[in-house]
FILOBA-515456 format. One record per residue: residue number from 1; residue in one letter; z, x, y of N, C-alpha, C in turn. Coordinates in Angstrom, 2 decimals. Atoms other than C-alpha are relative to their C-alpha. Layout:
# residues N
<baza NUM, 'A', <Z, X, Y>, <Z, X, Y>, <Z, X, Y>>
...
***
This chain:
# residues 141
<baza 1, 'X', <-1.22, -0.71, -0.37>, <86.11, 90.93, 91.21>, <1.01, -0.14, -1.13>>
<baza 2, 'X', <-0.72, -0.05, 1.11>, <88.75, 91.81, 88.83>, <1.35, -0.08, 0.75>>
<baza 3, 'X', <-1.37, 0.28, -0.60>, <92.52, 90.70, 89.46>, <1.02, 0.34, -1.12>>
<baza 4, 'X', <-1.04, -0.26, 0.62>, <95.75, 91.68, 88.09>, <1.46, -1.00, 0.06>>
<baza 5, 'X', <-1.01, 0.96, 0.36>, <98.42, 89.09, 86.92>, <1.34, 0.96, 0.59>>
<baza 6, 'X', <-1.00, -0.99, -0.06>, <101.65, 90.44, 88.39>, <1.30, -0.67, -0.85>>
<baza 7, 'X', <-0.97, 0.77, 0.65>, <103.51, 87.87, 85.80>, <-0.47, 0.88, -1.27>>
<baza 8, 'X', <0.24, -0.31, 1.25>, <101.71, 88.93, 82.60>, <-0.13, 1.52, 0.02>>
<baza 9, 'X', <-0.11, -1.16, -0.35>, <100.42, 92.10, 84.07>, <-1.86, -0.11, -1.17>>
<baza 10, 'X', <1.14, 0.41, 0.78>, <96.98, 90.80, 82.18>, <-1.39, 0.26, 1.35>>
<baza 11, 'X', <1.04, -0.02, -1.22>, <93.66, 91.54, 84.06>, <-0.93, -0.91, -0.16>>
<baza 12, 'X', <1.22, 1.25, 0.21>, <91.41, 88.58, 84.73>, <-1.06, 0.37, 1.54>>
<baza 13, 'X', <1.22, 0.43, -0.72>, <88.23, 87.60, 86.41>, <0.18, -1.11, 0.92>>
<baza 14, 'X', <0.25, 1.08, -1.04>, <87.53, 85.92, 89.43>, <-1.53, -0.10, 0.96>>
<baza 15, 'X', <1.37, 0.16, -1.24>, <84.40, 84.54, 91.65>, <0.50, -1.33, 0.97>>
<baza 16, 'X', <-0.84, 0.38, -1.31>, <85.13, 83.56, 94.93>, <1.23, -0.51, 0.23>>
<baza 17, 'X', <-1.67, 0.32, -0.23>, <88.42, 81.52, 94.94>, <0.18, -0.69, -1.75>>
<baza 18, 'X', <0.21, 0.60, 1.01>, <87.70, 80.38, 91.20>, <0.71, 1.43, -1.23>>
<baza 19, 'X', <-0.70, -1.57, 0.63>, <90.39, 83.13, 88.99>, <-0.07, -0.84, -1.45>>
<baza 20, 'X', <0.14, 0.32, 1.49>, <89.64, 82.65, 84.91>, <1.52, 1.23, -0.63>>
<baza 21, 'X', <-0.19, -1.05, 0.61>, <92.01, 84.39, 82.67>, <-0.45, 0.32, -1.35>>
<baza 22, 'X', <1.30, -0.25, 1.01>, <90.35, 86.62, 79.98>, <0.29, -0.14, -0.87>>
<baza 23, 'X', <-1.07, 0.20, 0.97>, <93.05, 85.91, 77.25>, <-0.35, -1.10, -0.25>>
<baza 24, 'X', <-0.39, 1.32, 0.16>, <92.61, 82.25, 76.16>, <1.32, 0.01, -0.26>>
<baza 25, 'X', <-1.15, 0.42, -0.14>, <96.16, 82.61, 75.17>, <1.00, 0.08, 0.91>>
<baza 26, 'X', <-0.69, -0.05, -1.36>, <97.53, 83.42, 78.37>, <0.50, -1.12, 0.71>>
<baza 27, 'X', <-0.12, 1.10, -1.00>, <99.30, 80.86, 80.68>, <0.76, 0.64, 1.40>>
<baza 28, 'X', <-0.20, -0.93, -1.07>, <99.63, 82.99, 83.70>, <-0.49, -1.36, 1.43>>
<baza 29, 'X', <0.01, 0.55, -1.29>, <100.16, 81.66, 87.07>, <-0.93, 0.54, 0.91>>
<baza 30, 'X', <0.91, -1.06, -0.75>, <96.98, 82.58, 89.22>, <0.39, 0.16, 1.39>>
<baza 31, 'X', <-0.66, -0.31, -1.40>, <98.96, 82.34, 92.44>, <0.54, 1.25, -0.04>>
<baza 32, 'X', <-0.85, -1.42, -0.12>, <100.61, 85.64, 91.41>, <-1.28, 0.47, -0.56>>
<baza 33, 'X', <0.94, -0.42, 0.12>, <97.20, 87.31, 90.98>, <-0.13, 1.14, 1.23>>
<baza 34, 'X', <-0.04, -0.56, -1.55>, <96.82, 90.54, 92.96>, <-1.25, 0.68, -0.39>>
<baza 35, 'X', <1.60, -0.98, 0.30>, <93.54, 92.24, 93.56>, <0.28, 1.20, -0.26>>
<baza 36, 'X', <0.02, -0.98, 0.45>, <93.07, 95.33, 92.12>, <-1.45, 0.77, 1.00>>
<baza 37, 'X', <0.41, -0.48, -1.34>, <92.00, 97.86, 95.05>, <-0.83, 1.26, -1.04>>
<baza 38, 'X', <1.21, -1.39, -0.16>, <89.07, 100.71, 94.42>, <0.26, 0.72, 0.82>>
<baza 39, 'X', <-0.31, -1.42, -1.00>, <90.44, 103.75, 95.63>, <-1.34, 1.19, -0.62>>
<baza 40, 'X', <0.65, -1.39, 0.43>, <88.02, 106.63, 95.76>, <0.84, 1.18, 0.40>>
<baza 41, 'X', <-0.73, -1.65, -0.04>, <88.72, 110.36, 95.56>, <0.46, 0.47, 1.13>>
<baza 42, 'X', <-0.41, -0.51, -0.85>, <89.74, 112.67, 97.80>, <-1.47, 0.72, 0.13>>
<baza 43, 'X', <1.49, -0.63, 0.14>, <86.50, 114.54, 96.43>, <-0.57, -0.38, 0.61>>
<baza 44, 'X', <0.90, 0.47, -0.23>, <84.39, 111.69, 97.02>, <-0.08, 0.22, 1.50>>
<baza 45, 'X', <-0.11, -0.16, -2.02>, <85.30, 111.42, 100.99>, <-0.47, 1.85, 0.37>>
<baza 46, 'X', <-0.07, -1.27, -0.99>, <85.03, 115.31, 101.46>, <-1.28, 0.07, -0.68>>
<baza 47, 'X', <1.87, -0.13, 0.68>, <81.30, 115.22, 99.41>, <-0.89, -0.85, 1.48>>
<baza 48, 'X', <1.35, 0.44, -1.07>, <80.13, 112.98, 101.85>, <0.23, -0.22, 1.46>>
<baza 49, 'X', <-0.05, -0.55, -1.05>, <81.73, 114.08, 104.54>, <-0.76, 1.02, 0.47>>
<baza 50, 'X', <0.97, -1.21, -0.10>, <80.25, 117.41, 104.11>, <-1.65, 0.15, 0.41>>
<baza 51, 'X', <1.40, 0.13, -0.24>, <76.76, 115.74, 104.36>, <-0.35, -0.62, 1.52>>
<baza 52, 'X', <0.70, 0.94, -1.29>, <77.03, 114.29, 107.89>, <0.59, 1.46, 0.91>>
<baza 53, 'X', <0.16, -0.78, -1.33>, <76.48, 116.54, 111.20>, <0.93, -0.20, 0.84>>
<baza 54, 'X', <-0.81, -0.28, -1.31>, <78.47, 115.34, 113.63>, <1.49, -0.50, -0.15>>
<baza 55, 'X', <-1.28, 0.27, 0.61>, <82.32, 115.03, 113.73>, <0.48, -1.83, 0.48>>
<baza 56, 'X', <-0.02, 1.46, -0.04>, <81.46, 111.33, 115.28>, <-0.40, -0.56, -1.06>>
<baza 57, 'X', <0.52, 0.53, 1.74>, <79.73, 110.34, 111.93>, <1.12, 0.05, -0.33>>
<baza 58, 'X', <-1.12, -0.34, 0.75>, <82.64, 111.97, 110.42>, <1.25, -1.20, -0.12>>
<baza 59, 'X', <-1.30, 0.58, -0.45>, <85.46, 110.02, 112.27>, <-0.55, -1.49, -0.23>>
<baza 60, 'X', <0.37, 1.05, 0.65>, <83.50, 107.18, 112.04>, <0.35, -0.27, -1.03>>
<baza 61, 'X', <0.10, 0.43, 1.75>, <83.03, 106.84, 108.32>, <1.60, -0.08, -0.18>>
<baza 62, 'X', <-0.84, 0.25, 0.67>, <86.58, 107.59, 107.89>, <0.54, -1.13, 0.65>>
<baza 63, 'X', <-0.33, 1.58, -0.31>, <87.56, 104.61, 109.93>, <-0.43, -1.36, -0.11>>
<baza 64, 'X', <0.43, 0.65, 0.63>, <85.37, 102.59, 108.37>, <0.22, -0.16, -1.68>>
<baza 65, 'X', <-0.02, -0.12, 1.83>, <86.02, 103.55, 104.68>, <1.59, 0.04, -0.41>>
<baza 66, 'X', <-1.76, 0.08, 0.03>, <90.43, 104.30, 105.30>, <0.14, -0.81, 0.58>>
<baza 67, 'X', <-0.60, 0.77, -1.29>, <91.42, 101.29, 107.30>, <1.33, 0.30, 0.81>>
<baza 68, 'X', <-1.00, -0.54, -0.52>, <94.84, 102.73, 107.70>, <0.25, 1.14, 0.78>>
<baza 69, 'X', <0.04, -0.93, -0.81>, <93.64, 105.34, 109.43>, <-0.08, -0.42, 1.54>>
<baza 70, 'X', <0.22, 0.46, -1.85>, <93.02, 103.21, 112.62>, <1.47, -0.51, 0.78>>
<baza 71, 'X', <-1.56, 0.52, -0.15>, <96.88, 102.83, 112.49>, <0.51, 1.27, 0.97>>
<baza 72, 'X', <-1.19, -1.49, -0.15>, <97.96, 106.77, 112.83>, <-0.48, 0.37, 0.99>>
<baza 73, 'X', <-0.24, -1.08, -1.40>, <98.92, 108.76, 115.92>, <-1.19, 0.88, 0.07>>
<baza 74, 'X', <0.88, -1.14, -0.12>, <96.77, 111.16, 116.83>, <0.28, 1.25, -0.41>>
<baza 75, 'X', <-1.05, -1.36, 0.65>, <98.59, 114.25, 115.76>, <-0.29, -1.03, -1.72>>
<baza 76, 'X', <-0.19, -0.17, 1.27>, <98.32, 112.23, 112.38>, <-1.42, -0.28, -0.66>>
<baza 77, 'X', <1.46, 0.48, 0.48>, <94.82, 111.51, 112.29>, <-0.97, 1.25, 0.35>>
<baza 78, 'X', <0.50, -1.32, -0.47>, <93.89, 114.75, 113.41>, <0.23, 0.63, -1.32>>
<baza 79, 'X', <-0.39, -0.14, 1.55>, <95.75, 115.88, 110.03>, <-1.42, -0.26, -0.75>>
<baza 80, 'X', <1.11, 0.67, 0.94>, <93.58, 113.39, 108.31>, <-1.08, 0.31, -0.12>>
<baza 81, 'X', <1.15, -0.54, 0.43>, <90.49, 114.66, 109.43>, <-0.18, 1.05, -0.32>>
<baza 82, 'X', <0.09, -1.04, 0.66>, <91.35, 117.89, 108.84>, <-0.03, 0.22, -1.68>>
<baza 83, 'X', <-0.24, 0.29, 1.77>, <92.35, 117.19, 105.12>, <-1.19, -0.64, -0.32>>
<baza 84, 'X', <1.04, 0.57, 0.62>, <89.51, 115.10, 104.70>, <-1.66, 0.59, 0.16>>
<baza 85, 'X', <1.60, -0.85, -0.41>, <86.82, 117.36, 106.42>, <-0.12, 1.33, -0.79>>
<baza 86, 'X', <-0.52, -1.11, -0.03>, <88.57, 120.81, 105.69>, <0.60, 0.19, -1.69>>
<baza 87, 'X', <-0.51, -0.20, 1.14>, <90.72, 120.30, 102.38>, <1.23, 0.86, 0.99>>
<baza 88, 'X', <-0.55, -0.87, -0.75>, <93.03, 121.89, 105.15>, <1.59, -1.31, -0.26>>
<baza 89, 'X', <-0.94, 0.89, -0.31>, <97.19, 119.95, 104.80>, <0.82, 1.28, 0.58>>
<baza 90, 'X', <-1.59, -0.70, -0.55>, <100.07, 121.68, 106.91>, <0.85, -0.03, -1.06>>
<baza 91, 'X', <-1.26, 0.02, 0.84>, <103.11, 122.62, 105.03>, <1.07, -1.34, 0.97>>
<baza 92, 'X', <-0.93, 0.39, -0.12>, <105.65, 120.06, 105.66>, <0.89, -0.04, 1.65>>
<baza 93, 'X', <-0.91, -0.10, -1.11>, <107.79, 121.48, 107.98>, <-0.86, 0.52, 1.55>>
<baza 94, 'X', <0.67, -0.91, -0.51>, <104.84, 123.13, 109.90>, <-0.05, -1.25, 1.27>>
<baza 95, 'X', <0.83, 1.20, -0.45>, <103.45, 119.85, 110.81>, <1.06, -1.20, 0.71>>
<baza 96, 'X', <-1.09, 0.69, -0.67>, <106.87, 118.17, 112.01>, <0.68, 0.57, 1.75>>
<baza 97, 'X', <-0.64, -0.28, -1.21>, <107.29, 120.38, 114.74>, <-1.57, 0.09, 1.17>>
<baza 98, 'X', <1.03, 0.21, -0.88>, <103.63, 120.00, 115.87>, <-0.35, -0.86, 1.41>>
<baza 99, 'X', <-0.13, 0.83, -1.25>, <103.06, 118.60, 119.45>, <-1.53, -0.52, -0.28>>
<baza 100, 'X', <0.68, 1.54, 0.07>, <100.52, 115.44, 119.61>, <-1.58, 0.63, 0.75>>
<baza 101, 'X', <1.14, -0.52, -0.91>, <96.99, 117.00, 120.33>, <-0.67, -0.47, 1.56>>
<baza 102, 'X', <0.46, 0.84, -1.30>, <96.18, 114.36, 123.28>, <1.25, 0.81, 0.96>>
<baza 103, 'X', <-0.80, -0.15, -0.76>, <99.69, 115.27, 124.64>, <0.05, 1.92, 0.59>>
<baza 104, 'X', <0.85, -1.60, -0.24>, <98.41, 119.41, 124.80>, <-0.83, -0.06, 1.14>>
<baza 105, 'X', <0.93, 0.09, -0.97>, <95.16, 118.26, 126.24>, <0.65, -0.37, 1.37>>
<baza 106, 'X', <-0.21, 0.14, -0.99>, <96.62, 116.26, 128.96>, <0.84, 0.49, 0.89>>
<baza 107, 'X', <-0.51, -1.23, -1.44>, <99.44, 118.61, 130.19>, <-0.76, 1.00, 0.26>>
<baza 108, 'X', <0.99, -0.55, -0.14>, <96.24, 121.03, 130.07>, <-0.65, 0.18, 1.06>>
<baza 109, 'X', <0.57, 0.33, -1.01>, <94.49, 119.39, 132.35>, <0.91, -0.52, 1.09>>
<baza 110, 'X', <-0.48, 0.43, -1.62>, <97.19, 118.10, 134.64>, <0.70, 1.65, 0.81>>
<baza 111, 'X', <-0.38, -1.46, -0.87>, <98.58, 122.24, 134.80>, <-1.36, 0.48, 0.76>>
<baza 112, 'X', <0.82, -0.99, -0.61>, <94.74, 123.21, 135.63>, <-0.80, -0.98, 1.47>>
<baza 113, 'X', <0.05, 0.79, -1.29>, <94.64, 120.05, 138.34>, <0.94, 0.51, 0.92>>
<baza 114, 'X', <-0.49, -0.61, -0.53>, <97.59, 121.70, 139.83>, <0.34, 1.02, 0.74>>
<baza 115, 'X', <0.49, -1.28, -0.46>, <96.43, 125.08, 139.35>, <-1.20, 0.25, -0.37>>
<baza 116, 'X', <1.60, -0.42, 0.61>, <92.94, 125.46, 139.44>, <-0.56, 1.44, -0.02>>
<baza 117, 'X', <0.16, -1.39, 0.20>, <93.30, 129.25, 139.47>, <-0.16, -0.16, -1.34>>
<baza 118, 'X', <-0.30, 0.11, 0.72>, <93.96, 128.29, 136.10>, <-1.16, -0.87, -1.03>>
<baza 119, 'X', <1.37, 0.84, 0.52>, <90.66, 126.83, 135.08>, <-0.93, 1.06, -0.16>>
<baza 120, 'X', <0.74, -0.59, 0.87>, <88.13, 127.90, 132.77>, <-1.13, 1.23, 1.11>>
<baza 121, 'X', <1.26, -0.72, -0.70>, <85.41, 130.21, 133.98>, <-0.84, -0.60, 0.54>>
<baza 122, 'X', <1.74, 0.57, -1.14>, <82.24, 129.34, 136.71>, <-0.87, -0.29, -1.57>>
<baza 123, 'X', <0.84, 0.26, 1.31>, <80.21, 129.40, 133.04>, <0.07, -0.73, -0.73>>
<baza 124, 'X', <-0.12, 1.19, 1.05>, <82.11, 127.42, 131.07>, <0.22, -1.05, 0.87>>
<baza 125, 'X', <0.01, 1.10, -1.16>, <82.76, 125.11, 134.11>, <-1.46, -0.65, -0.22>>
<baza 126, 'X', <1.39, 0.22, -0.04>, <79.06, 125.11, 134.04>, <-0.50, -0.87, -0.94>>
<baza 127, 'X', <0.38, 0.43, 1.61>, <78.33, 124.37, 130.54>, <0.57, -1.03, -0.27>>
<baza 128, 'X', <-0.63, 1.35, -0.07>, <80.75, 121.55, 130.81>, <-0.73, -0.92, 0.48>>
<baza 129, 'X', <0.72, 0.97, -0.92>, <78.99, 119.98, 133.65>, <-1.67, -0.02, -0.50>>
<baza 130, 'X', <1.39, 0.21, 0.50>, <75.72, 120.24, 131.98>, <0.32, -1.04, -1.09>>
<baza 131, 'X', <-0.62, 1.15, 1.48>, <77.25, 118.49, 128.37>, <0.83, -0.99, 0.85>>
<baza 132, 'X', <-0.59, 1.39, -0.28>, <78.89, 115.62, 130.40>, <-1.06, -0.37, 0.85>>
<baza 133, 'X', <1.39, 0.93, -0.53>, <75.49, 114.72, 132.62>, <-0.43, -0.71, -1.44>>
<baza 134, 'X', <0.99, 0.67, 0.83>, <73.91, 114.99, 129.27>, <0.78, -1.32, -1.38>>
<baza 135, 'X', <-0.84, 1.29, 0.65>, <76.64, 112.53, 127.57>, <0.11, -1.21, 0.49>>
<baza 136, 'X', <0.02, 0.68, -1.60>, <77.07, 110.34, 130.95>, <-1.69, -0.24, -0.59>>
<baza 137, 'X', <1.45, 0.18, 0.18>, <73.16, 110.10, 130.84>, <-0.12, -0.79, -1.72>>
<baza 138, 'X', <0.71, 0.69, 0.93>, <72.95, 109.05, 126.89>, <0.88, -0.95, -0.28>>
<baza 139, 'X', <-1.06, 1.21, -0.25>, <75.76, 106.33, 127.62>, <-0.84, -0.76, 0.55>>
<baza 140, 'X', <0.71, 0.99, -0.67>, <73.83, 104.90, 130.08>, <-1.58, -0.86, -0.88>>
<baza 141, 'X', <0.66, 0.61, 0.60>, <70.80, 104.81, 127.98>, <0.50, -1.16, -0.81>>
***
């Protein structure tokens, strides 16, 4: 692993808690040593995004590979995967007046609990209840 002096501003070597610096003339304090972070692209994430099928892979990986993504709202991680799946960002102001995708869904469903005139078609009703046995069912497995 490679570290960055934030006194000298010198980059040294380290293995496990053992920090060398690469200068012999250096006398740098290794307590002020900061790791130097590996950011990948924006590319890289949407290359191998592009190669996985399902948008659970997807969301996965990026919460495995961004950690700060397991921070943001939903409305901002919804963004994220769009930008990171899509190459898709809102303008600015677009995206400030956006309402919270969960908070859509669930007045959604509590107007079509209310009014179930107001609910999808017998077909897509249908097609629902077929894709949640067969989700329900590969849970249980």
């Amino acid at each position: 692993m490679t570290d960055k002096c934030s006194t000298c501003g010198h980059y040294h070597k380290s293995d496990n808690d053992t920090k060398v610096c690469t200068l012999l003339s250096c006398m740098c304090d290794i307590t002020k040593f900061q790791p130097i972070i590996e950011t990948k692209s924006l590319d890289y994430y949407q290359q191998v995004i592009s190669q996985m099928e399902t948008n659970q892979e997807k969301i996965e990986y990026l919460l495995k590979e961004i950690p700060e993504f397991r921070n943001y709202t939903n409305k901002e991680f919804v963004f994220a995967f769009w930008h990171y799946n899509f190459g898709y960002v809102p303008p600015l102001d677009v995206y400030i007046k956006l309402t919270d995708p969960e908070t859509i869904r669930r007045c959604k469903q509590k107007v079509v609990e209310q009014n179930p005139t107001l609910n999808a078609s017998e077909k897509l009703n249908h097609k629902k209840s077929i894709k949640k046995g067969a989700i329900e069912e590969w849970v249980i497995q």
